[in-house]
C-alpha positions in Angstrom: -37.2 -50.7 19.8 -39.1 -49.5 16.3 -41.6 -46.5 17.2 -44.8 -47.3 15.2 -45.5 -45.5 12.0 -48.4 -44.1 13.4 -46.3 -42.4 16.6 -43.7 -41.3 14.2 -46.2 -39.8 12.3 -47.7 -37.4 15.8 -44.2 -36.3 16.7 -43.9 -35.2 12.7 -47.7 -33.2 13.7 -46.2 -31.8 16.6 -43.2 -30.6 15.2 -44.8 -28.7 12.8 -47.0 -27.0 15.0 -44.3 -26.2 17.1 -42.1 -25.4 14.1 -45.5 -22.9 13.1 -45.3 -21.1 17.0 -42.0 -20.0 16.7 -42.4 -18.8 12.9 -45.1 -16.9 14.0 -43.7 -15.5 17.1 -40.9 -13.3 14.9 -41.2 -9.4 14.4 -43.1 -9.1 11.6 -40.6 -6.7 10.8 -37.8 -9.4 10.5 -40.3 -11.2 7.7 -42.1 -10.2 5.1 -45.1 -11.6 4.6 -44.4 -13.2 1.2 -40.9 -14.7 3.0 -43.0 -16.0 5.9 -45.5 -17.7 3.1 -42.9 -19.5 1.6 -40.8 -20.1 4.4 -44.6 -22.2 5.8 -45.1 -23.7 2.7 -41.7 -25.6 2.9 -42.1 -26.6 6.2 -45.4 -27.7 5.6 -44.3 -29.7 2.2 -41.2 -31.4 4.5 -43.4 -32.5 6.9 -46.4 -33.8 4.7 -43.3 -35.7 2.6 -42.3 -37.0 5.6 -45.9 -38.2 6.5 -45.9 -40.1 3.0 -43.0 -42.0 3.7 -44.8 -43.5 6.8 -47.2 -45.1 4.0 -50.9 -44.4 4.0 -53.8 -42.6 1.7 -52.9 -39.5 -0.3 -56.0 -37.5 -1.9 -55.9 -34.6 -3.7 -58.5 -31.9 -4.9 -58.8 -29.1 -6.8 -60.9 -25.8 -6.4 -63.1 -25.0 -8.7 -61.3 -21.9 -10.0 -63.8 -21.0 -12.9 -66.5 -21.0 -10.5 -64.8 -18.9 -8.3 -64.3 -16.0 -11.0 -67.8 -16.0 -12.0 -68.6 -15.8 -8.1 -66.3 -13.0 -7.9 -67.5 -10.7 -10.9 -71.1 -11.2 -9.4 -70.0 -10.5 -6.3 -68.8 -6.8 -7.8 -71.5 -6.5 -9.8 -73.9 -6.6 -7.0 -71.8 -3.9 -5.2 -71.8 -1.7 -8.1 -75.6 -1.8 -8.0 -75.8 -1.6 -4.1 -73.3 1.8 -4.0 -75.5 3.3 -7.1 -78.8 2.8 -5.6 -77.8 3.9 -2.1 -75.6 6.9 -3.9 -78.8 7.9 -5.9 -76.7 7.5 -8.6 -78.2 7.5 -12.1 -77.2 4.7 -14.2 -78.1 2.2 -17.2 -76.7 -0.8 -18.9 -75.6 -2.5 -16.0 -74.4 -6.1 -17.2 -71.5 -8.7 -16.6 -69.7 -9.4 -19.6 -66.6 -10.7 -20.6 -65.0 -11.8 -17.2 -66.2 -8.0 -15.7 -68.9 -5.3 -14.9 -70.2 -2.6 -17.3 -72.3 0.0 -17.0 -73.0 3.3 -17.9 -73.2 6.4 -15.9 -73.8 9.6 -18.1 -73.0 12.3 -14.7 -69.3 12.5 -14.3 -69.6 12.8 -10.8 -71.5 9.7 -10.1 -68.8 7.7 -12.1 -65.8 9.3 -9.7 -68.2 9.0 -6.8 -68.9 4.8 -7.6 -64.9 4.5 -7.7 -64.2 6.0 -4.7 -67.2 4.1 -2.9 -65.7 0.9 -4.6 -62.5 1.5 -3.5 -63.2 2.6 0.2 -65.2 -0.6 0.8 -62.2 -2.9 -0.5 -60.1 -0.9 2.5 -56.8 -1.3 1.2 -56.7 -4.9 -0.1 -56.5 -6.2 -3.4 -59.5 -5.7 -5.0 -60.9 -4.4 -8.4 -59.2 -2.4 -11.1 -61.1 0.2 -12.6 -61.7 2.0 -16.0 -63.5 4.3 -16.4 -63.7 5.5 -20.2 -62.9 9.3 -21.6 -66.3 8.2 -24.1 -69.4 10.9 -24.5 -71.5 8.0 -23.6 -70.3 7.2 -19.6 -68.9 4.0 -20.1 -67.6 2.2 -17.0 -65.8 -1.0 -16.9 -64.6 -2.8 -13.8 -63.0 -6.2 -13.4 -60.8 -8.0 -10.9 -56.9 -7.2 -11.3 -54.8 -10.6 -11.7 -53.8 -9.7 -7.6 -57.3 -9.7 -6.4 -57.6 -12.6 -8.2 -54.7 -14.4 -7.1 -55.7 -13.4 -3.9 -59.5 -14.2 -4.0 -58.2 -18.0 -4.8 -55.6 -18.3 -2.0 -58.7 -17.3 0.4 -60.4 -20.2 -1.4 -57.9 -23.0 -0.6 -57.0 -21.7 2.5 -60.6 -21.6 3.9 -61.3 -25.1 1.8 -58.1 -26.4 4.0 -59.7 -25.4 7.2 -63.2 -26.7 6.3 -61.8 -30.1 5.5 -59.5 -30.1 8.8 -62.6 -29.6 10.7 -64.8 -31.7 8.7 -62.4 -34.5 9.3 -62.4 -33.6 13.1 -65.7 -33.7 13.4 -65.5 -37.6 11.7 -63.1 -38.4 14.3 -59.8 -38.1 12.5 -57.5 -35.8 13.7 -54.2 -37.4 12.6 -53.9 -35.8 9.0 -51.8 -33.8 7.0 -54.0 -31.3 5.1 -51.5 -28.8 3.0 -52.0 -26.1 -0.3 -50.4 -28.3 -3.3 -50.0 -25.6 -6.2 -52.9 -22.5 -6.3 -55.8 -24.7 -6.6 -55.3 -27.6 -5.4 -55.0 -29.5 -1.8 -53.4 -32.4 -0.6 -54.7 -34.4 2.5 -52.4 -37.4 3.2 -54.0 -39.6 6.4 -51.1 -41.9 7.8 -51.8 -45.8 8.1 -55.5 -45.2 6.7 -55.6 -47.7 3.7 -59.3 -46.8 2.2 -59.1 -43.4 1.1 -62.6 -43.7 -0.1 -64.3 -43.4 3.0 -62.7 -40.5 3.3 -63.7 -38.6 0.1 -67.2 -39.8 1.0 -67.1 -37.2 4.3 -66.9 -34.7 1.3 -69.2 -36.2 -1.4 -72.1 -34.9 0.6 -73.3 -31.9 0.2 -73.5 -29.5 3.8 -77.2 -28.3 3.7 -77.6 -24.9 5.2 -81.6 -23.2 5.3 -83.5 -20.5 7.2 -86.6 -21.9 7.9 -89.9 -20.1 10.0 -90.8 -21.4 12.8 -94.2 -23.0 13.5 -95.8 -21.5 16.1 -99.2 -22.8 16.0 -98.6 -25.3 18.3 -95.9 -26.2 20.5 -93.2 -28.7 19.8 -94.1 -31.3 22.3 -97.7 -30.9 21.0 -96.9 -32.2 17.2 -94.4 -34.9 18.7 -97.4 -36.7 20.5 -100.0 -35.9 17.7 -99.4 -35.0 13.9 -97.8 -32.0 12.9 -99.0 -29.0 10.8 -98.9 -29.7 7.2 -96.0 -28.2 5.3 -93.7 -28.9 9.5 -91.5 -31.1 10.6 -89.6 -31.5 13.9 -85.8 -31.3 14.1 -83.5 -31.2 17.0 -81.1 -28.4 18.3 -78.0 -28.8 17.6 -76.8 -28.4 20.7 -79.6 -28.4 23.4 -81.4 -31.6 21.2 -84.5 -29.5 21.9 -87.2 -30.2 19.4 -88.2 -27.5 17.1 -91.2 -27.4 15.1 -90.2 -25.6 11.9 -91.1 -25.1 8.5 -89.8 -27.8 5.3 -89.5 -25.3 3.0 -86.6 -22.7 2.9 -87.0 -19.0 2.5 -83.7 -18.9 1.9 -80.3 -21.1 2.0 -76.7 -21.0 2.3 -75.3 -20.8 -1.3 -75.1 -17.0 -1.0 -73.1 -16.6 2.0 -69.3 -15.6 1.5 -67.5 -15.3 5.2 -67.9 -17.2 8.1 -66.3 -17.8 11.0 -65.5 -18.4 15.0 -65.9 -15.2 17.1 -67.3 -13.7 20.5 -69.7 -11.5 21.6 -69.4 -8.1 22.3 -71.1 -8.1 25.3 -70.9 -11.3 27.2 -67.8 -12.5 25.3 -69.3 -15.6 24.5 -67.8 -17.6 21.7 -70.2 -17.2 18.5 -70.4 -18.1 14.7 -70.8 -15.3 12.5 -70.9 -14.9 8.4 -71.9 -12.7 6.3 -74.0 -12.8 2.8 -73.1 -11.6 0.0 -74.7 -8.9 -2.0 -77.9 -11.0 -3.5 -77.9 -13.3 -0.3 -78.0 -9.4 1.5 -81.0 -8.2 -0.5 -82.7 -11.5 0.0 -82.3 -11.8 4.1 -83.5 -8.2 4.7 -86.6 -8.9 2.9 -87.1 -11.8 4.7 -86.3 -10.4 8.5 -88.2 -7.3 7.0 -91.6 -9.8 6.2 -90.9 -11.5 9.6 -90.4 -8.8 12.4 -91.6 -10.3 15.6 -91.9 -13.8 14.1 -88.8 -16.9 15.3 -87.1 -18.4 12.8 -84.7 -21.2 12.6 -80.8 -21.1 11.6 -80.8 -25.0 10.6 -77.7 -26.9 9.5 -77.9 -30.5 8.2 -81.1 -30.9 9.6 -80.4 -29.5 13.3 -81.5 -26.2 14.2 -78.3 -23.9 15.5 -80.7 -21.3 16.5 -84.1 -20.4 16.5 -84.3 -16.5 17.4 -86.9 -13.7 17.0 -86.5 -11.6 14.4 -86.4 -7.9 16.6 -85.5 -6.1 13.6 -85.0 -5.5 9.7 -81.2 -7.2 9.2 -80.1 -5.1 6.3 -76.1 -5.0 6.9 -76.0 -9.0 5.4 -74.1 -10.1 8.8 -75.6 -12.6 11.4 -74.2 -13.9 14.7 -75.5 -17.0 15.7 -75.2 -17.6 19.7 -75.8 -21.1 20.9 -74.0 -21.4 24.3 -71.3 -22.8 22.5 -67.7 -23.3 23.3 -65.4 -21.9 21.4 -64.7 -25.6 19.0 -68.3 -26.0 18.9 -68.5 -22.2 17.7 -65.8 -23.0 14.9 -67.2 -26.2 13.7 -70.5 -24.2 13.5 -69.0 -21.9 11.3 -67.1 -24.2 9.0 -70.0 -26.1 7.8 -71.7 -23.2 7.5 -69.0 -22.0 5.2 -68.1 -25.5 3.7 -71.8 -25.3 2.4 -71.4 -22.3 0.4 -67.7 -22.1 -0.7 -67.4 -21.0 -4.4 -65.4 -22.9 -5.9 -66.5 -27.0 -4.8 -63.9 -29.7 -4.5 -62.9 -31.8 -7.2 -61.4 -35.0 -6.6 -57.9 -35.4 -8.8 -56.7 -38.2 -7.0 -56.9 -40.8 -4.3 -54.2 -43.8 -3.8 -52.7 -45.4 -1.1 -48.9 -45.1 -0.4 -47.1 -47.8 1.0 -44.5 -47.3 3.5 -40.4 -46.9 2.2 -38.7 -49.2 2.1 -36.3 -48.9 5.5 -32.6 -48.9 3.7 
């Protein structure tokens, strides 16, 4: 008897995963990380060949790897002028130019004193190279090495693989092979699926992300059975379907945060979604919690509010955890679409085709 293309296709899945839990499983001693890399990669290629050769719809992006410099260099310049303002550090000239960060620092010690700030907060891992010049004048340039680079675009594909895997879940499809092809680009091959372009349309839209006040001035139930405030609308929860009467307009959105991702809480142990801004996005929240102490507002994602707490507090430290009583996929979905709305580099589609089967010999 023939096994279906489609069963074939599973057992491949499952293999790899399996394949994945005993890879992982060895010392970490016996493996090097950059053996273990490679040694994934090729099981991950054999297994996505394998796929294609059961004949179905092969897409390919690319990561936006321009983008992604420029959100990098920002990204350091912001730091630079977060450590000198909280270091009291005198300073002038601060500018991005040329792919880096210059400024000028006339003390000595404040120029040592940025450095080692810098280079505590990157904690080890490949980060920024820095020159500081032997010039009267206090010139300091900084820009990424080639290995925080290389590094900062791995993190990009890697987290753009997991925000399509979920995406895709979230659509339904979960039998999919969604690999690294090259440094910036990724190759999703979906066995027996012969219209890639509903697919690509999953990613064509744009995940909206906004932290809006909420209205308190009447209650929700209130403006669903008469007319809302002007400048209101009602939305759902995302996971209660509560109605929430919130504000249209955005105080701020999601194109400035940089991490997020599945967790629990500390104290309950609750699965979570956390992220974190980034410098600007930083600066920006705390002067919004700091304008709102006392006052709700709403997390809101695609139009559903994730959560709608009071603001206790002054957030200054650019991290949020959103509790929702979620479970822990609901939690991870949560915090993909949260990411997939701000990545910095956006998908570019190369290529979509469909594959027929081989030929049996």
């Amino acid at each position: 008897m023939t096994t279906p293309p489609r069963d074939r296709a599973t057992r491949l899945i499952v293999a790899l995963a399996m394949i994945s839990a005993i890879t992982i499983a060895l010392p970490c001693a016996a493996l090097a990380d950059d053996q273990f890399d490679k040694m994934r990669a090729k099981i991950v290629a054999f297994v996505g060949d394998k796929m294609e050769k059961l004949g179905g719809s092969r897409i390919i992006y690319e990561v936006d790897s321009s983008g992604l410099r420029e959100s990098v260099v920002t990204d350091l310049r912001d730091d630079v002028y977060k450590s000198l303002h909280d270091g009291h550090i005198a300073f002038s000239n601060l500018a991005i130019r040329d792919g880096g960060v210059d400024v000028k620092i006339a003390d000595a010690k404040g120029r040592d004193q940025l450095v080692r700030k810098l280079a505590s907060a990157a904690d080890g891992l490949p980060s920024h190279a820095f020159a500081v010049s032997d010039g009267s004048d206090g010139a300091v340039r900084l820009a990424p090495t080639d290995a925080a680079s290389a590094a900062r675009l791995h993190e990009l594909v890697e987290d753009s693989i997991a925000m399509i895997e979920q995406r895709l879940k979230d659509s339904g499809i979960t039998l999919v092979s969604v690999v690294a092809d090259g440094t910036d680009r990724i190759r999703i091959f979906l066995p027996g699926v012969t219209d890639p372009e509903r697919i690509t349309a999953i990613f064509a839209r744009k995940v909206k992300v906004s932290f809006r006040p909420v209205d308190v001035s009447m209650t929700p139930e209130q403006a669903q059975s008469g007319t809302p405030p002007e400048g209101a609308e009602i939305l759902l929860g995302f996971k209660d379907k509560q109605p929430y009467l919130v504000a249209k307009d955005s105080v701020l959105d999601g194109e400035d945060i940089n991490y997020a991702a599945p967790g629990f809480a500390s104290g309950t142990k609750d699965p979570i979604a956390q992220f974190r801004f980034n410098g600007r996005g930083a600066r920006r929240f705390a002067h919004v919690t700091e304008e709102n102490v006392g006052k709700p507002f709403a997390i809101v994602l695609d139009d559903k509010v994730i959560s709608a707490p009071v603001i206790r507090e002054p957030i200054t430290g650019g991290s949020v955890q959103i509790s929702g009583n979620f479970t822990l996929e609901e939690a991870n979905s949560v915090a993909m679409l949260l990411r997939a709305g701000a990545l910095p580099g956006h998908l570019t589609l190369v290529e979509q085709q469909v594959i027929q089967a081989a030929a049996k010999p």
